[in-house]
C-alpha positions as a printed NumPy array, in Angstrom:
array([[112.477,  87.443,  95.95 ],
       [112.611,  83.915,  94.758],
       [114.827,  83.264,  91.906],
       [113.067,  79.612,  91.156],
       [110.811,  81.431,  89.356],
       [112.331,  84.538,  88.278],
       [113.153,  87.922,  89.219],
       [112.324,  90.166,  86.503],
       [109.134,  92.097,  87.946],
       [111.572,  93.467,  90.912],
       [113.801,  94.599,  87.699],
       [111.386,  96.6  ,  86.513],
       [110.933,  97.997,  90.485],
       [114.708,  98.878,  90.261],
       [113.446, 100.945,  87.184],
       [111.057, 102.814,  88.739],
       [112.76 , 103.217,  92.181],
       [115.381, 105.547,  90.114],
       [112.765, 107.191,  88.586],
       [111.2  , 107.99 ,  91.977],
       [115.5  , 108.819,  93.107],
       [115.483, 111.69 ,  90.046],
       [112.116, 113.224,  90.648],
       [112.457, 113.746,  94.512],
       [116.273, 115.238,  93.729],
       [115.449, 117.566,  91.062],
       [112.16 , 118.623,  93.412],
       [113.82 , 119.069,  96.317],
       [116.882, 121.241,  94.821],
       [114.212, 124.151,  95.181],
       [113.92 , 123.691,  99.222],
       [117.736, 124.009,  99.748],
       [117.76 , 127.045,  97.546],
       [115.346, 128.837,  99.854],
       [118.109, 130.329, 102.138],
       [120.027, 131.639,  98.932],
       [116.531, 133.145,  97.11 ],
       [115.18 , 134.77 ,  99.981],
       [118.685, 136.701, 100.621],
       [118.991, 137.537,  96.788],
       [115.456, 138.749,  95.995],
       [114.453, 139.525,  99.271],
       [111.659, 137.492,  99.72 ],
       [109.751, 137.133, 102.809],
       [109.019, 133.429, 104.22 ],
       [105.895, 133.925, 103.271],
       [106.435, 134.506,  99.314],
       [109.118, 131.609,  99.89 ],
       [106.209, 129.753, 100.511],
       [104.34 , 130.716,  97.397],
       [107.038, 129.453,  95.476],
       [107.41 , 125.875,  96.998],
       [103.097, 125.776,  96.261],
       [103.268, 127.05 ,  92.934],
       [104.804, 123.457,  92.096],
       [101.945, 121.911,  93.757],
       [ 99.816, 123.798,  91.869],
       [100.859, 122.249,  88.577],
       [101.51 , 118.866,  89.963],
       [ 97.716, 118.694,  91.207],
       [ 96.769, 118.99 ,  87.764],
       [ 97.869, 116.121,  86.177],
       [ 97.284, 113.785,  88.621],
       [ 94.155, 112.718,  87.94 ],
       [ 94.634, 112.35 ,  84.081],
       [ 97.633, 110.926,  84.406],
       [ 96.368, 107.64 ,  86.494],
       [ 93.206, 107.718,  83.816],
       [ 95.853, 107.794,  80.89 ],
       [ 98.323, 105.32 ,  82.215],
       [ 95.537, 102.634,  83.31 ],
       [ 94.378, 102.915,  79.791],
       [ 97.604, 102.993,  77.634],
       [100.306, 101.892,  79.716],
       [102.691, 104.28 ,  81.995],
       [105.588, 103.934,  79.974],
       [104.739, 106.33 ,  77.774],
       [103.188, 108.476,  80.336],
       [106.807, 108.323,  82.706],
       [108.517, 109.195,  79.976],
       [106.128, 111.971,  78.572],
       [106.293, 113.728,  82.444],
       [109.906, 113.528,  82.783],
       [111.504, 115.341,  79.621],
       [109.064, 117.829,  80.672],
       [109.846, 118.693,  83.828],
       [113.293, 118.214,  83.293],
       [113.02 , 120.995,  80.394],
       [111.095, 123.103,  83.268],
       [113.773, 122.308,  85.846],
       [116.417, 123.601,  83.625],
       [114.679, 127.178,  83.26 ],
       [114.092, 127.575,  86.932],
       [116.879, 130.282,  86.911],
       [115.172, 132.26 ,  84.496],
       [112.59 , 133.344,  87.045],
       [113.818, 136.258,  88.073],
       [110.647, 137.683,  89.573],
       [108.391, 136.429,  92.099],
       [105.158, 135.691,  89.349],
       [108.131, 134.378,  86.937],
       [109.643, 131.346,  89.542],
       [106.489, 130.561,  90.488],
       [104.942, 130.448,  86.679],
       [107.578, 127.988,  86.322],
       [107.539, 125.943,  88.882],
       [103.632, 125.33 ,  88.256],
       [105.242, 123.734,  85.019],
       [107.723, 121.772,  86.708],
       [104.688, 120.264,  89.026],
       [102.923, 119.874,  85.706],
       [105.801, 117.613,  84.609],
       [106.025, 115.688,  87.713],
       [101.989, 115.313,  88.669],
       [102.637, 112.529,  85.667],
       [104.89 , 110.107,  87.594],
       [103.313, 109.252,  90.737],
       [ 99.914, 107.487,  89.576],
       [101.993, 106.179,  86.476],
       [104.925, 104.824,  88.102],
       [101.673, 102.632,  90.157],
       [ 99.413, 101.65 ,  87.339],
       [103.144, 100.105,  86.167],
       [103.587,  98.58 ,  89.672],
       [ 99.977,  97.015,  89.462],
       [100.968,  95.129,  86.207],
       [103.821,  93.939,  87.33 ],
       [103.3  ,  92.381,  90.801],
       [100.327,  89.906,  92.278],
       [ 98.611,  91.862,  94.776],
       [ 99.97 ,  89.622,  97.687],
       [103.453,  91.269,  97.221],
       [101.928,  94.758,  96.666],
       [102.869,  96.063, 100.012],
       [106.418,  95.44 ,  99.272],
       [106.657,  96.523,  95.987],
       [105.354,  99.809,  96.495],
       [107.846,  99.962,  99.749],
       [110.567,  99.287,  97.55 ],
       [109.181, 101.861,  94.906],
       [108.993, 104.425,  97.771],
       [113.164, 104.469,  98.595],
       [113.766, 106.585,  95.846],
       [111.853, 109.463,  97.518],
       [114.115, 109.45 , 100.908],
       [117.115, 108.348,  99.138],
       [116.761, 111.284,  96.319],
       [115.514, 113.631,  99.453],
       [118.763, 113.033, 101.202],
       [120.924, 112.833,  98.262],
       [119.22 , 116.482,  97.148],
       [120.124, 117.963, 100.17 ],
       [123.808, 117.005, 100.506],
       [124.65 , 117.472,  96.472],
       [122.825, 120.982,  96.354],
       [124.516, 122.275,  99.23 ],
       [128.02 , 121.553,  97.777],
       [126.849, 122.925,  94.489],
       [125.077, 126.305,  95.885],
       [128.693, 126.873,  98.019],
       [130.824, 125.634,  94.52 ],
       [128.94 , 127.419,  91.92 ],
       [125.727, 129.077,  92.824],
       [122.299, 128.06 ,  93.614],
       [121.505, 128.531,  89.538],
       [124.097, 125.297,  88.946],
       [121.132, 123.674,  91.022],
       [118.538, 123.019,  88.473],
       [121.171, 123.035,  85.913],
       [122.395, 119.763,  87.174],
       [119.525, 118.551,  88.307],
       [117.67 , 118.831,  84.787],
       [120.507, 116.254,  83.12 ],
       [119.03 , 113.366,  85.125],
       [115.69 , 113.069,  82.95 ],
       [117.197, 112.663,  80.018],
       [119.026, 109.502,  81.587],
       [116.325, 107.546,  83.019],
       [114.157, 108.274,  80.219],
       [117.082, 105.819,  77.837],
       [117.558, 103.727,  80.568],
       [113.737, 102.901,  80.562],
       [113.578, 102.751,  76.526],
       [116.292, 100.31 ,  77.006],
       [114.881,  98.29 ,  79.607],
       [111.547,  99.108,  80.685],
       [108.317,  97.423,  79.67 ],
       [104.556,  98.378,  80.128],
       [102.963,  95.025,  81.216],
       [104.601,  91.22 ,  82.065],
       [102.818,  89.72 ,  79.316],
       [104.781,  92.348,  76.774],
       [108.146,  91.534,  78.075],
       [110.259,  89.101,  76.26 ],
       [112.689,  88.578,  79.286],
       [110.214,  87.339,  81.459],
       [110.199,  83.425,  82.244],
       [106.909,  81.126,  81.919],
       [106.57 ,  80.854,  85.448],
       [107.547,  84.43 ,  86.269],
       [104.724,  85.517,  83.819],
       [102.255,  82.654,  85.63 ],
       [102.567,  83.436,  89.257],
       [101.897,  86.955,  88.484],
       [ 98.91 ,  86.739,  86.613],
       [ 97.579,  83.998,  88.921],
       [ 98.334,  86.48 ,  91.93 ],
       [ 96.214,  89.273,  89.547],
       [ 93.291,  86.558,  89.141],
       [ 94.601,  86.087,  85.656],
       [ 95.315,  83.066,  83.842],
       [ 97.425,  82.383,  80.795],
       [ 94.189,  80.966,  78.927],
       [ 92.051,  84.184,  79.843],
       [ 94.85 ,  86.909,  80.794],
       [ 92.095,  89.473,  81.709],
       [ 91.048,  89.908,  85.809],
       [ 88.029,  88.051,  86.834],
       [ 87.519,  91.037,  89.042],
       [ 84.216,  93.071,  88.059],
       [ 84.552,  95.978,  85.564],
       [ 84.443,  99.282,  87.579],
       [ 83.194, 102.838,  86.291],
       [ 84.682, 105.7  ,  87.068],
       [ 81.276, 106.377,  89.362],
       [ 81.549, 102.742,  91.057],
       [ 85.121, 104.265,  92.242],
       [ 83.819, 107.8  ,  93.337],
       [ 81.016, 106.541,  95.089],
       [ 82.957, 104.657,  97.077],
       [ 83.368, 106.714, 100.805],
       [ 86.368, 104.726, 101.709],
       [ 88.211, 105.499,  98.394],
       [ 87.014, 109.178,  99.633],
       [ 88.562, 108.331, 103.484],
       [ 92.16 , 106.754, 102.218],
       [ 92.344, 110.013,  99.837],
       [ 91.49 , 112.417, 103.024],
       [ 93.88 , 109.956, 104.961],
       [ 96.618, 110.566, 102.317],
       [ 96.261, 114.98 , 102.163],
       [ 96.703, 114.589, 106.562],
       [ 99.615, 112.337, 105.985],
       [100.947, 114.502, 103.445],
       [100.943, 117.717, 104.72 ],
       [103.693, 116.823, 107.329],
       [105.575, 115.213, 104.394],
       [105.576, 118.361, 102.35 ],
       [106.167, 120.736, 105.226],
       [109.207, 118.127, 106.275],
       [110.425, 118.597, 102.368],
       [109.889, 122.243, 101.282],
       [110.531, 124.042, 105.559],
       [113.214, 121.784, 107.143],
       [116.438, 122.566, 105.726],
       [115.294, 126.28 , 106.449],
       [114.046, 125.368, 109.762],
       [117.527, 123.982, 110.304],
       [119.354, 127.106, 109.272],
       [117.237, 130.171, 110.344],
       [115.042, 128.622, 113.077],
       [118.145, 126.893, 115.043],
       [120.467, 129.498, 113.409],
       [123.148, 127.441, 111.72 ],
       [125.07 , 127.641, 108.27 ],
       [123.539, 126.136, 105.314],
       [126.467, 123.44 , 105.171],
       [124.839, 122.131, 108.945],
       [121.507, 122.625, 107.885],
       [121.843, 119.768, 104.757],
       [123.374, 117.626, 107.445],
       [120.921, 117.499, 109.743],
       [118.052, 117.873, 107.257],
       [119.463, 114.759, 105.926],
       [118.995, 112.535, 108.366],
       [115.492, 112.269, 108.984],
       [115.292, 111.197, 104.884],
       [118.469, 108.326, 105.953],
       [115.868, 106.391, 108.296],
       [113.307, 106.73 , 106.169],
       [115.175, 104.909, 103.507],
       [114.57 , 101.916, 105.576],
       [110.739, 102.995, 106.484],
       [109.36 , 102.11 , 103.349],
       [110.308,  98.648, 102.575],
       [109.938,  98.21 , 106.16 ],
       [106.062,  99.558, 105.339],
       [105.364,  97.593, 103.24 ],
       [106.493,  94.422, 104.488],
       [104.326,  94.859, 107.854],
       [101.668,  96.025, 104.963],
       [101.779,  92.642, 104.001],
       [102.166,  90.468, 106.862],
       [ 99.454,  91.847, 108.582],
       [ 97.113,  92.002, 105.85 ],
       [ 97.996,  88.079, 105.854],
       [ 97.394,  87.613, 109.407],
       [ 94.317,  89.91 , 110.217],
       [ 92.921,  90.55 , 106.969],
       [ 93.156,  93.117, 104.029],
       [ 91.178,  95.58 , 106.141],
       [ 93.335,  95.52 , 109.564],
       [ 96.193,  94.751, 108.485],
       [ 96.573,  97.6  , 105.412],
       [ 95.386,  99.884, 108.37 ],
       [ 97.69 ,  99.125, 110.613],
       [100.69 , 101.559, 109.738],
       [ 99.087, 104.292, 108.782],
       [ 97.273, 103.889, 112.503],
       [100.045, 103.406, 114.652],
       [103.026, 105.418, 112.073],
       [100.56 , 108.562, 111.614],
       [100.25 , 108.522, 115.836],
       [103.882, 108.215, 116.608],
       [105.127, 110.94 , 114.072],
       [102.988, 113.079, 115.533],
       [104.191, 112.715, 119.267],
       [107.769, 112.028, 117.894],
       [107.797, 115.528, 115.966],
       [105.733, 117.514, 119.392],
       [108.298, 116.254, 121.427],
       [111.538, 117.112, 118.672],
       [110.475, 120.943, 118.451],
       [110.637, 121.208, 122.482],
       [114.254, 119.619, 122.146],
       [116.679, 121.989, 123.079],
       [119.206, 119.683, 121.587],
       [119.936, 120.175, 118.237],
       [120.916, 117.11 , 118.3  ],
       [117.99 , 115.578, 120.49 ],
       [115.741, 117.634, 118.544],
       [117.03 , 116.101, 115.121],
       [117.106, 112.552, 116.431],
       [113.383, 113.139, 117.614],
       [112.169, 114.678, 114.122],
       [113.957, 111.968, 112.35 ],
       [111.876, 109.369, 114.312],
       [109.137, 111.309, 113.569],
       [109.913, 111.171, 109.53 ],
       [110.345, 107.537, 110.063],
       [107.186, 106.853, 111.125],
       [105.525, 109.351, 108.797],
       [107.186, 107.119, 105.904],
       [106.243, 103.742, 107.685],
       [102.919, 104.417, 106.746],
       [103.653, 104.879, 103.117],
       [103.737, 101.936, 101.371],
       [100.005, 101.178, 102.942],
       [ 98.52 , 104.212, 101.524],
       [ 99.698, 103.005,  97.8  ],
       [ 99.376,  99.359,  98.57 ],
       [ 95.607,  99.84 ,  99.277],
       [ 94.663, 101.399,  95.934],
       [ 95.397,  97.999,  94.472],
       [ 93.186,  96.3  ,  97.055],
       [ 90.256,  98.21 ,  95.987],
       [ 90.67 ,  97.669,  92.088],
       [ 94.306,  96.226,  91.077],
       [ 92.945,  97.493,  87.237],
       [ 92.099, 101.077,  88.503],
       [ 95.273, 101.401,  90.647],
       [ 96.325, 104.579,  88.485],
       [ 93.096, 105.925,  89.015],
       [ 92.406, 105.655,  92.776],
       [ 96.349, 106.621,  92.974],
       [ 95.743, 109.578,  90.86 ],
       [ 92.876, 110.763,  93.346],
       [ 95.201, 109.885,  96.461],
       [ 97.736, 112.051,  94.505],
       [ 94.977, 114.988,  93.945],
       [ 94.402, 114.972,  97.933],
       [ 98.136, 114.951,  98.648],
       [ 99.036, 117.846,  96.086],
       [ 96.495, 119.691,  97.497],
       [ 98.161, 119.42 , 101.368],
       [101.41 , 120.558,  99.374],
       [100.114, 123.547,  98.432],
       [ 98.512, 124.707, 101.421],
       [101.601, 122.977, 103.711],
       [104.186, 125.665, 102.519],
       [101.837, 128.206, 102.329],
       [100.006, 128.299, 105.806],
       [104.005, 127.506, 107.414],
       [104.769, 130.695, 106.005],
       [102.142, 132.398, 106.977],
       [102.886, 130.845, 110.362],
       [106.249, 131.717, 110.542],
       [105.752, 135.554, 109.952],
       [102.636, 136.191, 111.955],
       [104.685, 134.339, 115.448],
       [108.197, 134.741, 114.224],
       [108.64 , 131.161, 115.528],
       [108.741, 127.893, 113.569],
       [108.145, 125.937, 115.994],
       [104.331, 126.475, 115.617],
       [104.273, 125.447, 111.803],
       [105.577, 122.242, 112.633],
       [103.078, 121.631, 116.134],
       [100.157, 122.134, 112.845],
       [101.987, 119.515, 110.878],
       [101.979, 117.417, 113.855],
       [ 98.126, 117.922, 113.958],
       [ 97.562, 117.422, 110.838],
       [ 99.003, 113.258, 111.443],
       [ 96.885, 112.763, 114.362],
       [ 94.143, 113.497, 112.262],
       [ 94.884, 111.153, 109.519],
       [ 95.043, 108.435, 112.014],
       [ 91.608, 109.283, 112.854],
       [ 90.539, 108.841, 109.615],
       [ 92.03 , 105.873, 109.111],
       [ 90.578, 104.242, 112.037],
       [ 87.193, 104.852, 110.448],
       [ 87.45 , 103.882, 106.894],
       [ 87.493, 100.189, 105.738],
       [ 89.853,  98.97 , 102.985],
       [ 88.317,  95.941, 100.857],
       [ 87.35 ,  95.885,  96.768],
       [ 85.173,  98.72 ,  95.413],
       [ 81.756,  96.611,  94.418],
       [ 79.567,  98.008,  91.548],
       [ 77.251, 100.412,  92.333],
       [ 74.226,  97.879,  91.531],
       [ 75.992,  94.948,  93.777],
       [ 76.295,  97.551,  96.655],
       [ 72.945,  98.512,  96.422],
       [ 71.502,  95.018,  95.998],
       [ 73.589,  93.693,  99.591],
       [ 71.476,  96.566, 101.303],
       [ 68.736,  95.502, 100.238],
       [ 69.575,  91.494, 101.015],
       [ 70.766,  93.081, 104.373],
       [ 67.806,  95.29 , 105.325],
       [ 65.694,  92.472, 104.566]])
């Protein structure tokens, strides 16, 4: 982060990691709650399970419009437009006092939230050259560990102070907050931002193929079917739901895991449920500065491939080997290495959206985001199911750990370089056949 030229594009990432910090806190307030809710209502783990996928449900619908919206008019408005409302959402969780109820909400809480993933990237895209993409979007990514970890500690003091209703009471205030901490300080685009010094504004654009005379990319114009069309936009997105399914059974299953599958209080449960989130903290910038590197040294298409490859592998093996622990300890050390890895590969799957069209990044992110919010709803669901059919949890994570071998696989046989026109794709088979 040079300061010879200015430092007001990783302001902006400061912005936007907090935003990521409130989001993952207020979602994650619903999987420490699980304990309390299936004592007071009587739910089974399976109709737990319903609950943590009914806000998948709602946050797969917006994911798509939201990347079209915020590549179009800017994410600002689009951040700020997602956050009141799922704070508003957040704050009538306790209201659903039946099963249909909680989970009618909580589709509007993931309605609220499907807003701010592919927004909080188109933002990104404007605001860094694609050279420092992999770090920016590792950077981005803290808030979700951080407010993960955070989540877990805070909730469990509240549900023991005050009730697991005080929960999403709390949680709802911080909305409000970032949304007049981004009015105050938040911009859509470099070129729209006062603040921002000559050569700040320069090296950007230049890094975006942009110029101050001609501040539009030289990169072709895409349509949406150019994108579509494309199978290894289809392969990163397929990559993404693998990767994701062990992220969302790690988020809505492991502080219950923790307290009814190795039988301790809720209090040790946050604690250890914590810690896997802790390393990850460091796995994302870490991500994204191997992202990077290697896509310096060996080339956008190795080297954006290479975490995803190698993280997606070890998290696998890592969480296999943590459910055999006997340990709690051991076993916690083991799925926290696991985690890690998981997260390692992070900052390459949103880092590689901008490598196929830095101007359709919300887009391509939103479709990522589709894939991913699809694994969450089936994740809680089928570990449920899991769960009551055996009686043992070990087997819904053993799935999860499937489920990242897979995505490696995938990985290993798309290739990550910029979408081409339809026409231009078309025309180099022919020039190739020929």
């Amino acid at each position: 982060m040079s300061t010879s030229i200015g430092n007001r594009r990783w302001g902006i990432a400061v912005l936007l990691i907090i935003d990521y910090f409130v989001m993952f806190v207020a979602r994650t307030g619903m999987s420490m709650c699980g304990p309390a809710l299936m004592a007071e209502y009587g739910w089974t783990a399976t109709q737990f399970g319903w609950v943590s996928t009914a806000f998948f449900i709602g946050y797969a619908v917006t994911m798509l419009p939201a990347g079209a919206l915020a590549d179009r008019f800017g994410g600002g408005i689009v951040l700020v437009t997602g956050t009141l409302w799922w704070a508003f959402f957040t704050f009538l969780t306790p209201f659903g006092e039946t099963l249909g109820l909680m989970m009618l909400v909580r589709i509007f809480v993931g309605i609220g939230q499907g807003l701010l993933v592919p927004a909080n990237f188109s933002l990104l895209a404007n605001w860094v050259p694609k050279s420092e993409s992999g770090k920016a979007t590792g950077l981005l990514q803290i808030g979700c560990p951080a407010g993960i970890a955070a989540s877990m500690l805070i909730a469990a003091w509240i549900i023991q102070m005050w009730g697991w209703r005080t929960v999403f009471y709390s949680f709802s205030v911080l909305g409000p907050i970032w949304c007049l901490l981004w009015w105050r300080l938040g911009k859509n685009s470099p070129a729209l931002d006062p603040n921002i010094s000559a050569a700040e504004l320069a090296y950007i654009q230049a890094g975006q193929g942009k110029t101050a005379q001609s501040p539009v990319s030289t990169a072709p114009v895409l349509s949406k079917k150019d994108i579509f069309t494309t199978p290894s936009v289809w392969g990163c997105a397929m990559c993404y739901f693998c990767t994701n399914y062990l992220f969302f059974l790690f988020m809505t299953w492991l502080p219950t895991y923790f307290a009814m599958g190795r039988g301790i209080d809720l209090k040790q449960s946050a604690i250890y449920s914590m810690m896997p989130y802790l390393v990850a903290i460091f796995a994302y910038p870490l991500g994204g500065l191997i992202a990077d590197k290697a896509a310096k040294m060996f080339g956008e298409n190795a080297g954006r491939k290479l975490c995803p490859l190698i993280g997606l592998l070890l998290a696998g093996v890592f969480l296999v080997l943590g459910t055999r622990a006997s340990s709690l300890w051991t076993a916690t050390g083991l799925i926290s290495a696991s985690n890690f890895f998981l997260c390692l590969t992070m900052a390459s799957h949103f880092s590689i959206p901008m490598v196929f069209s830095q101007k359709n990044t919300g887009i391509i992110v939103g479709l990522n985001g589709f894939f991913g919010t699809a694994a969450g709803i089936l994740s809680p669901v089928f570990s449920g199911l899991i769960i009551d059919i055996s009686g043992k949890y070990e087997y819904a994570l053993y799935l999860g750990a499937t489920m990242a071998i897979i995505g490696a696989a995938i990985m290993l046989m798309t290739r990550i370089r910029p979408v081409e026109r339809r026409e231009e794709r078309h025309s180099g088979g022919v020039t190739a056949s020929s």
